[in-house]
N, C-alpha and C positions, 0 to 999 in steps of 0.2 A: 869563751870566745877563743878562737884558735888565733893562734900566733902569726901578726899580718893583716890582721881580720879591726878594720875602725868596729869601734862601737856606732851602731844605725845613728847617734846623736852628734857625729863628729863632721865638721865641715869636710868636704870634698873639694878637692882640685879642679880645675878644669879636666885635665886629662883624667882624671878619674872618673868625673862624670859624662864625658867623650865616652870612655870606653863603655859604661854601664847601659849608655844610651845607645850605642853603638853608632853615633853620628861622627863625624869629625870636628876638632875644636873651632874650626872658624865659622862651622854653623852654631855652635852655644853662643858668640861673638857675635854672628850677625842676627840671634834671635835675641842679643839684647840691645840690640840698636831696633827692633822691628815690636819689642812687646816692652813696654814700659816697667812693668808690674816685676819684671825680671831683672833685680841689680845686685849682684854677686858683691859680696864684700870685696875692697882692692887695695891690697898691703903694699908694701914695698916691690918698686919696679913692677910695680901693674900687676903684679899675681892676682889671678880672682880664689875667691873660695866662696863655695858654693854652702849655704846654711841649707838645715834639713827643709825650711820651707821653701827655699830655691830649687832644691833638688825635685820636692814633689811638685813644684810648678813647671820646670823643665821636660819630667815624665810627662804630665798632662798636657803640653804643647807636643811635645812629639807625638802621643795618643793621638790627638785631635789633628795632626799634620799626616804622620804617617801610616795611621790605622784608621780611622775614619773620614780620611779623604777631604777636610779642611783644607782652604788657601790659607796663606797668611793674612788674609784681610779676614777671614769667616774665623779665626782663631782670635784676632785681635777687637771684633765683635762679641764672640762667645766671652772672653775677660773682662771686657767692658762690661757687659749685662749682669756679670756676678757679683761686680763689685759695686753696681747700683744695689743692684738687688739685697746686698750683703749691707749697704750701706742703711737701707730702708728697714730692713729685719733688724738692726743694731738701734736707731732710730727708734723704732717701735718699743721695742723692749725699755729703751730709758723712756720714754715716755707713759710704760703701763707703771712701772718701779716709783718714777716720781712724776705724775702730771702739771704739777705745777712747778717742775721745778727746786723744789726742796725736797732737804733728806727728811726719809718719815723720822715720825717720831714713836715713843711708845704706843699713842691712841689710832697710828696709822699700822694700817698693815698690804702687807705685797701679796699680789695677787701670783706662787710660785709657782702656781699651775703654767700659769699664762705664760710666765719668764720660762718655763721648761720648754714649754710646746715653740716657743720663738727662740731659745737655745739649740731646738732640734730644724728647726726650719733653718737657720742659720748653717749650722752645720751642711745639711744636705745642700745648700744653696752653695757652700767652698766646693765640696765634694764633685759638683758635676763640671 
């Protein structure tokens, strides 16, 4: 890593993910009064710092804003629907692992196949 250079795991500034985005900061500010999902961490005197999973939600509101021609209501739709959808896929899985509610025991077994296939559906469902 060259000298200067965060490690890809390191919180971000506002103005650093201003620049990366190439928006200006009071749009990061007003896409977090406009998209719930987006809450930057906020330290002393309001500073935000942007976590790695803030920054790839940032990226993908811009995406969906500025490259594929989203409103702000068609973007605040599109997060809603993932996070059902994500909700139901996570759902599902604890329900195949334990149907009734208890942890298996020796004579019980998990069905991993299934937890994979709903591991990867999961996935692809943050993903879009």
């Amino acid at each position: 890593m060259a000298t200067g250079e965060k490690d890809p795991g390191a919180l971000k500034t506002i103005g650093e993910l201003s620049q990366e985005l190439g928006v200006a900061q009071h749009i990061l500010r007003y896409w977090e009064t406009r998209f719930s999902q987006l809450r930057p961490m906020q330290r002393a005197g309001n500073r935000r710092y942007y976590r790695p999973a803030d920054v790839e939600l940032a990226r993908r509101i811009h995406r969906l804003l500025d490259q594929e021609g989203y409103t702000v209501r068609g973007v605040q739709k599109v997060l809603r629907d993932k996070e059902a959808q994500a909700v139901e896929v996570a759902h599902a899985a604890r329900e195949t692992a334990h149907p009734t509610n208890e942890a298996p025991d020796e004579g019980q077994s998990v069905d991993v196949f299934r937890l994979i296939t709903l591991r990867d559906r999961l996935a692809a469902a943050l993903d879009t």
